[in-house]
PDB file of the backbone (N, CA, C, O) and the ligand in Angstrom, with CONECT records:
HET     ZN  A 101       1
ATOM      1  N   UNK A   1     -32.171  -2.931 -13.200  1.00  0.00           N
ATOM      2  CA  UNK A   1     -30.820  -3.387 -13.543  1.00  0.00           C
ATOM      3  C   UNK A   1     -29.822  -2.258 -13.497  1.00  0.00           C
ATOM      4  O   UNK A   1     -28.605  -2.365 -13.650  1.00  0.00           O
ATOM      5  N   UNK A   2     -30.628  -0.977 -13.225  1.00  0.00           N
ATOM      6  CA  UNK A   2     -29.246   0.437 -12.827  1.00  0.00           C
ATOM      7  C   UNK A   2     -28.523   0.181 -11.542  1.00  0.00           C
ATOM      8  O   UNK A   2     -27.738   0.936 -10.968  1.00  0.00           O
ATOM      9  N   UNK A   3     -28.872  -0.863 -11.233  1.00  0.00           N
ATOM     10  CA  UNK A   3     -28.500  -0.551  -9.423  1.00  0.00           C
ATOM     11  C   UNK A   3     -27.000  -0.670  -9.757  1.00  0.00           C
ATOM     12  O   UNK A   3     -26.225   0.044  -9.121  1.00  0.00           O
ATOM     13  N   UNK A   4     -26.469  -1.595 -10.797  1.00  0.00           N
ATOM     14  CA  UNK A   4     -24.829  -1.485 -10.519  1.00  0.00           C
ATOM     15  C   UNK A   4     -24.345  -0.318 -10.622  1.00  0.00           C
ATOM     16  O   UNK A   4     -24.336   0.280 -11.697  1.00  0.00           O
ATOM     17  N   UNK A   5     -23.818   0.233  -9.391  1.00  0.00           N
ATOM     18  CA  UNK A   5     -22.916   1.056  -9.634  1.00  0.00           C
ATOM     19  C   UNK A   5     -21.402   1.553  -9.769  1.00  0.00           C
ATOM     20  O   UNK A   5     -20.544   1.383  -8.903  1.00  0.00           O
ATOM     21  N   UNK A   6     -21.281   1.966 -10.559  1.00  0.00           N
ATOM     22  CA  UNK A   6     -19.895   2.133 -11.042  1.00  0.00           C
ATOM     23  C   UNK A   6     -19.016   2.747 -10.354  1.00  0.00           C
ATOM     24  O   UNK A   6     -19.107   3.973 -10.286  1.00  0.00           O
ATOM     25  N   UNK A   7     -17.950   2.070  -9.673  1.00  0.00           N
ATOM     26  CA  UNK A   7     -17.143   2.768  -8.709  1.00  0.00           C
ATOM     27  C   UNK A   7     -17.114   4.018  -8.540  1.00  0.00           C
ATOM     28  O   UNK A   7     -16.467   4.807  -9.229  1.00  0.00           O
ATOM     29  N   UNK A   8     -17.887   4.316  -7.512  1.00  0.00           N
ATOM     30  CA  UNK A   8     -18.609   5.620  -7.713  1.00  0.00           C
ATOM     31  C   UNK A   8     -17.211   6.788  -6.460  1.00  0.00           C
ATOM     32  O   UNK A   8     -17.007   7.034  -5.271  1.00  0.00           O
ATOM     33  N   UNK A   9     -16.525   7.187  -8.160  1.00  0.00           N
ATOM     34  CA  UNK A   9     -15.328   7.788  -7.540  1.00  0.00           C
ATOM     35  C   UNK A   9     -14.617   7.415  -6.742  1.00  0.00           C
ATOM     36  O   UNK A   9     -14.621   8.057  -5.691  1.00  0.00           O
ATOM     37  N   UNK A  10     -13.696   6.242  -6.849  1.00  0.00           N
ATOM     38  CA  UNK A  10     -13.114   5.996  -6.104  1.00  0.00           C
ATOM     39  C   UNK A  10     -11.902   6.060  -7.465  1.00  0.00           C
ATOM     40  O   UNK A  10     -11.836   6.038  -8.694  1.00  0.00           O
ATOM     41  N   UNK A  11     -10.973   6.163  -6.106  1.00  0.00           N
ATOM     42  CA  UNK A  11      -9.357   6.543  -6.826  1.00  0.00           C
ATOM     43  C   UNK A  11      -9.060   5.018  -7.855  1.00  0.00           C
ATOM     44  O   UNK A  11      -9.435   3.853  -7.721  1.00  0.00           O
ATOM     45  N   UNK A  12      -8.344   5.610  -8.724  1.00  0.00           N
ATOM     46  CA  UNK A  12      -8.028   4.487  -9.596  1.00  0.00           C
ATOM     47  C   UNK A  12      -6.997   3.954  -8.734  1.00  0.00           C
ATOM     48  O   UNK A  12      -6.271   3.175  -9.352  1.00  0.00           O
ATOM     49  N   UNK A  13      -6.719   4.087  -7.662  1.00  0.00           N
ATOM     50  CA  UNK A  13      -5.063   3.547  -7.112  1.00  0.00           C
ATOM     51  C   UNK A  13      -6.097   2.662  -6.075  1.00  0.00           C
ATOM     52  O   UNK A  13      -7.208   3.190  -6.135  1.00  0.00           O
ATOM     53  N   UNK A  14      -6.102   1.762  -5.358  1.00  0.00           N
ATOM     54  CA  UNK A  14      -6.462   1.082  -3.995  1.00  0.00           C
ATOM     55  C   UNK A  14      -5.287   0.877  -3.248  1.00  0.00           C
ATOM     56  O   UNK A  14      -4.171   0.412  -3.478  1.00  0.00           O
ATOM     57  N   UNK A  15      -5.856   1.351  -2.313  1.00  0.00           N
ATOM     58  CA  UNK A  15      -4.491   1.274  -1.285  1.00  0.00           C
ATOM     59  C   UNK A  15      -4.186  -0.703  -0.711  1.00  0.00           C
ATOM     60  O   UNK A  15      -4.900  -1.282   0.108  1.00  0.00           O
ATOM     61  N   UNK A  16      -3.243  -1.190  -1.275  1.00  0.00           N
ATOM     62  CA  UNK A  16      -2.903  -2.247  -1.332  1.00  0.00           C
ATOM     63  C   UNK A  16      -1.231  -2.476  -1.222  1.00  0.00           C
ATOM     64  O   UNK A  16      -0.386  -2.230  -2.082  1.00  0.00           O
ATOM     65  N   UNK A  17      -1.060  -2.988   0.029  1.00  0.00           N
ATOM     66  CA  UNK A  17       0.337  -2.927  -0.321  1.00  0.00           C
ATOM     67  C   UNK A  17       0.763  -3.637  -1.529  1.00  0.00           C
ATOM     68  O   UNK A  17       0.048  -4.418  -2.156  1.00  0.00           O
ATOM     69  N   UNK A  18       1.887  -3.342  -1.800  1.00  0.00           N
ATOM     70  CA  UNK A  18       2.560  -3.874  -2.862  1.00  0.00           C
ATOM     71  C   UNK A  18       3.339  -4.917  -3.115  1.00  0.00           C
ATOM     72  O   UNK A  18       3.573  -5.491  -4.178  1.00  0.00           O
ATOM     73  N   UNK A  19       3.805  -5.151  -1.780  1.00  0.00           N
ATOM     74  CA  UNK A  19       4.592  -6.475  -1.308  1.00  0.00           C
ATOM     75  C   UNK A  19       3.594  -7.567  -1.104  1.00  0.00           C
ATOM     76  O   UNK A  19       3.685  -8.602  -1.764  1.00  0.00           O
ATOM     77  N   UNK A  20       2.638  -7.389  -0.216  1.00  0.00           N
ATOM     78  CA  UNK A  20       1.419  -8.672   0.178  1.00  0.00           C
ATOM     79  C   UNK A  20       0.702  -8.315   0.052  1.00  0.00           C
ATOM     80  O   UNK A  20       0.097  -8.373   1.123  1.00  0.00           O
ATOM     81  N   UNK A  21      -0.136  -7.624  -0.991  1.00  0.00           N
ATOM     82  CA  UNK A  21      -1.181  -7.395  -1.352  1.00  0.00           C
ATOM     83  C   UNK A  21      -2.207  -7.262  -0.089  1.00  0.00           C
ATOM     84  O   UNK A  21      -3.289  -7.754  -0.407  1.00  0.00           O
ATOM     85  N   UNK A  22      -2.208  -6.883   0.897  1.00  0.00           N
ATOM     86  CA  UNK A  22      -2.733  -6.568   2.128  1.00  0.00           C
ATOM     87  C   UNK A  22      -3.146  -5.247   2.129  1.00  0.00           C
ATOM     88  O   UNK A  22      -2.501  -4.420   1.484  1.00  0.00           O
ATOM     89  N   UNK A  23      -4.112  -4.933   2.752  1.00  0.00           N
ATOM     90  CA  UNK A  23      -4.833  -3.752   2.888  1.00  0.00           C
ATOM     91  C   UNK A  23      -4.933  -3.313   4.056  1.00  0.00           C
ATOM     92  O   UNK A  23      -6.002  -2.940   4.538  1.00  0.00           O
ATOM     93  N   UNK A  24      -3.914  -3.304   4.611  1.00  0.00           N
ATOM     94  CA  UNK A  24      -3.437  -2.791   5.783  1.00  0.00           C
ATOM     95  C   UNK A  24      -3.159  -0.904   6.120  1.00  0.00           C
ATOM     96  O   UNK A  24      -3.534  -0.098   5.268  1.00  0.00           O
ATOM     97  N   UNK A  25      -2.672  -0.555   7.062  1.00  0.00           N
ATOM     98  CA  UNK A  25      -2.095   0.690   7.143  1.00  0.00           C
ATOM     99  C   UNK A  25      -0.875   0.765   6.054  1.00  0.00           C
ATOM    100  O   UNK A  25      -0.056  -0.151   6.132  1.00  0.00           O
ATOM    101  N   UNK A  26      -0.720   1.510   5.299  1.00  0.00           N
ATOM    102  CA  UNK A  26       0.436   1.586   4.351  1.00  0.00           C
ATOM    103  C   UNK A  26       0.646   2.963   4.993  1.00  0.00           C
ATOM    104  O   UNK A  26       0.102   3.896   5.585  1.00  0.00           O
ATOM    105  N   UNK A  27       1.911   2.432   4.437  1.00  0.00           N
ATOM    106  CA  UNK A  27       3.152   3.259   4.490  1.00  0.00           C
ATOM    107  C   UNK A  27       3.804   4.182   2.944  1.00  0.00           C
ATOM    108  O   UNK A  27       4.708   3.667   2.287  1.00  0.00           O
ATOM    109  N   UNK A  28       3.272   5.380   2.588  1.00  0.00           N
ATOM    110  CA  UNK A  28       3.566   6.073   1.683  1.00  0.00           C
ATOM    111  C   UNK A  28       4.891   6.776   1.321  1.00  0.00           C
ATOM    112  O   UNK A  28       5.008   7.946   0.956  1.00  0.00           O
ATOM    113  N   UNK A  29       5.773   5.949   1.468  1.00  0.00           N
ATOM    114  CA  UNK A  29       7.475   6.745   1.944  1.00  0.00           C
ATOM    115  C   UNK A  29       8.343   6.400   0.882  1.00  0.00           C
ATOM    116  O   UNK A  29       8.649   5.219   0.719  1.00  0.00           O
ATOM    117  N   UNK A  30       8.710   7.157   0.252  1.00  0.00           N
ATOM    118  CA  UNK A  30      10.057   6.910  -0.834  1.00  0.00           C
ATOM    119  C   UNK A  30       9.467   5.976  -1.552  1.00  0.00           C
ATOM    120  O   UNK A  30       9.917   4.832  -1.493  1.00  0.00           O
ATOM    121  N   UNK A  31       8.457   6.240  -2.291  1.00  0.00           N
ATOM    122  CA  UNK A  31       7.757   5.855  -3.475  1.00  0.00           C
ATOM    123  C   UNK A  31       7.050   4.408  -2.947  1.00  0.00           C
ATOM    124  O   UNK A  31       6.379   3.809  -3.789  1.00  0.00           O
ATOM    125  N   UNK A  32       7.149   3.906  -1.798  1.00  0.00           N
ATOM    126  CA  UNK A  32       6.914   3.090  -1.398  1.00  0.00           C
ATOM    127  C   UNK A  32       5.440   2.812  -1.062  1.00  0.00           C
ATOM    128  O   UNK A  32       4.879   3.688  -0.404  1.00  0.00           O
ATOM    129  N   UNK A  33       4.592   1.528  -1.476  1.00  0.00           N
ATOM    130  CA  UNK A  33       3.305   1.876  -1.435  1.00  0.00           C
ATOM    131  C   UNK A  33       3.098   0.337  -0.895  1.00  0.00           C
ATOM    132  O   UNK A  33       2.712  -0.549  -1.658  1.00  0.00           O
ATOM    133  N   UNK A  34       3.435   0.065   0.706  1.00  0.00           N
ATOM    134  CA  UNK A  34       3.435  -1.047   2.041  1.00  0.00           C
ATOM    135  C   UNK A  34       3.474  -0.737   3.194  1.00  0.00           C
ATOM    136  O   UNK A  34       3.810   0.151   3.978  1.00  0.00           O
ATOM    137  N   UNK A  35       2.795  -2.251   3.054  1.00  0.00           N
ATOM    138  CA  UNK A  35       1.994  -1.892   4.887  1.00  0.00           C
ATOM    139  C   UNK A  35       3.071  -2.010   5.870  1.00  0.00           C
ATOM    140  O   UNK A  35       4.127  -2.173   5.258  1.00  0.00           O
ATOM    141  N   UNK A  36       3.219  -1.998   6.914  1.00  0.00           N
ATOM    142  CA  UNK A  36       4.574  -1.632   7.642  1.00  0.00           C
ATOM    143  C   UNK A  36       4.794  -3.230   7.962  1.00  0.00           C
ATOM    144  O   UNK A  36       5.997  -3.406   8.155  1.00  0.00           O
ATOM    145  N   UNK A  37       4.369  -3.934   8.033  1.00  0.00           N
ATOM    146  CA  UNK A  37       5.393  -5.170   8.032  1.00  0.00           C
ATOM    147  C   UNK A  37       6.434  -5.206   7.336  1.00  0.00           C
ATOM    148  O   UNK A  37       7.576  -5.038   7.764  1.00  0.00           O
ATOM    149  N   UNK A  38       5.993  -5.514   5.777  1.00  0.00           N
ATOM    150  CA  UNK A  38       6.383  -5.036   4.524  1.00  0.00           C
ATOM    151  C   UNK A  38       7.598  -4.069   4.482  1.00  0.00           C
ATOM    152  O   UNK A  38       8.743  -4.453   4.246  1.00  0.00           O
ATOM    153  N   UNK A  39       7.263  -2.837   4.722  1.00  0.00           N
ATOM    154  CA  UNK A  39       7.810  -1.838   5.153  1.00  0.00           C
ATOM    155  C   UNK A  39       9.402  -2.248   5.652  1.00  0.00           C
ATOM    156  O   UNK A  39      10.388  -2.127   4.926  1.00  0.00           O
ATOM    157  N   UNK A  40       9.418  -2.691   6.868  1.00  0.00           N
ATOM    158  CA  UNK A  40      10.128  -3.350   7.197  1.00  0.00           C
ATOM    159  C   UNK A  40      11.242  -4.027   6.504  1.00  0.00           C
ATOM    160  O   UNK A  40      12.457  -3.892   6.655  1.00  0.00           O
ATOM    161  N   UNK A  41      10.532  -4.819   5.677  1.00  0.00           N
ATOM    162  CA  UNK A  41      11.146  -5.885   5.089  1.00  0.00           C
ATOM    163  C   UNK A  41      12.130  -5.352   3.423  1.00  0.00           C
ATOM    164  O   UNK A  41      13.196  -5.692   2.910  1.00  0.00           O
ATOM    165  N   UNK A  42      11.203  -4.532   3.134  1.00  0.00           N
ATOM    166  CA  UNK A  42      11.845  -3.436   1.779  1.00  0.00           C
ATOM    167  C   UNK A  42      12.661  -2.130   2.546  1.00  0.00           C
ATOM    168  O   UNK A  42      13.771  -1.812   2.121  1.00  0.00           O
ATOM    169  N   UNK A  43      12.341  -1.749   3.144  1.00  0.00           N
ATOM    170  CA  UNK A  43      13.321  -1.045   4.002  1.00  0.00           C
ATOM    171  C   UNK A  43      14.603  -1.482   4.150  1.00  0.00           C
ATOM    172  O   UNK A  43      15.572  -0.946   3.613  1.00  0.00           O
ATOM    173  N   UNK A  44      14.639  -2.356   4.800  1.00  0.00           N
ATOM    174  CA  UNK A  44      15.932  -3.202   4.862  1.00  0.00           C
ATOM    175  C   UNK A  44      17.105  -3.669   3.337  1.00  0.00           C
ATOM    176  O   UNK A  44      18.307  -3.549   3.100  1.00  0.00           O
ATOM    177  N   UNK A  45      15.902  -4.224   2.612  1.00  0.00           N
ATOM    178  CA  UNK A  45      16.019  -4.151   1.363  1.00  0.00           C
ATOM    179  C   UNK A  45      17.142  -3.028   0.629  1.00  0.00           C
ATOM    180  O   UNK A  45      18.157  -3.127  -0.061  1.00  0.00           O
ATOM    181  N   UNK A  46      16.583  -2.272   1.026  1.00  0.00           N
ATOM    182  CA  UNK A  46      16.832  -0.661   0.175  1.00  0.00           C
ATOM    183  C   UNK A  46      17.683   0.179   0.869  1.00  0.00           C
ATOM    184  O   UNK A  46      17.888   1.381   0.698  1.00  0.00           O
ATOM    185  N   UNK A  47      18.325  -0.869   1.959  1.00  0.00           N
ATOM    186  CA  UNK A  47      18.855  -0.262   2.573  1.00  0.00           C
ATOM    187  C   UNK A  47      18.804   0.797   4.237  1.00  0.00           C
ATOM    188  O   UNK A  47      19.744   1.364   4.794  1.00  0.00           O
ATOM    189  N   UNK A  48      17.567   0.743   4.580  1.00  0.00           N
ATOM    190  CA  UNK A  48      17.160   1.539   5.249  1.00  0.00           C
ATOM    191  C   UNK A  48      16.791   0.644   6.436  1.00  0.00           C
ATOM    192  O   UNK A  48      15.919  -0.224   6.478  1.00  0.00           O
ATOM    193  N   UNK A  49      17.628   1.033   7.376  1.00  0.00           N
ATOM    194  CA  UNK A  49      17.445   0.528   8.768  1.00  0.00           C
ATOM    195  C   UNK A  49      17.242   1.212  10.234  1.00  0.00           C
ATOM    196  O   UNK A  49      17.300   0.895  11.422  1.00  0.00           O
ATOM    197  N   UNK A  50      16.984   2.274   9.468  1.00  0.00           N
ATOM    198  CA  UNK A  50      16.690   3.318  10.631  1.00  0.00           C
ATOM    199  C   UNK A  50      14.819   3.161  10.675  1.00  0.00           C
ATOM    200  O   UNK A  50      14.060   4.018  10.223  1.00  0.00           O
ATOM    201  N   UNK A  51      14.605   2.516  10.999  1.00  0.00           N
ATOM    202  CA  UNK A  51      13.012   2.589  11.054  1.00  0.00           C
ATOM    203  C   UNK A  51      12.499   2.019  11.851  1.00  0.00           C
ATOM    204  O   UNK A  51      12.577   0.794  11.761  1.00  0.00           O
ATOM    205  N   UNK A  52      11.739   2.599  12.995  1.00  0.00           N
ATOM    206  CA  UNK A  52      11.438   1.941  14.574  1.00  0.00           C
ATOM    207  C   UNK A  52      10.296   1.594  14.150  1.00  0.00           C
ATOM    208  O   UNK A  52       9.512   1.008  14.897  1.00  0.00           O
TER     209      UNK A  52
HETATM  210 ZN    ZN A 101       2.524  -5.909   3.130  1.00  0.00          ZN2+
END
């Protein structure tokens, strides 16, 4: 019954975007923690439209 093992070191953070909960490529930019669809879409949001 040892076999469970306990998240064996993994970061308390999971990389999950934040917008759709998708586990995609994220995008780590201006506190921003989304996948570039997302990205996109809060970008715009926030103002930011410079983003190819
Ligand atoms: Zn997303």
């Amino acid at each position: 019954m040892a076999a469970e093992k306990k998240n064996k070191k993994i970061d308390a953070r999971e990389l999950i975007c934040t917008t759709c909960g998708g586990r995609r490529r994220l995008i780590h930019k201006y506190g921003l923690e989304v996948c570039g669809r997302c990205f996109r879409e809060v970008a715009s949001k926030i103002g930011f439209k410079k983003y190819n």
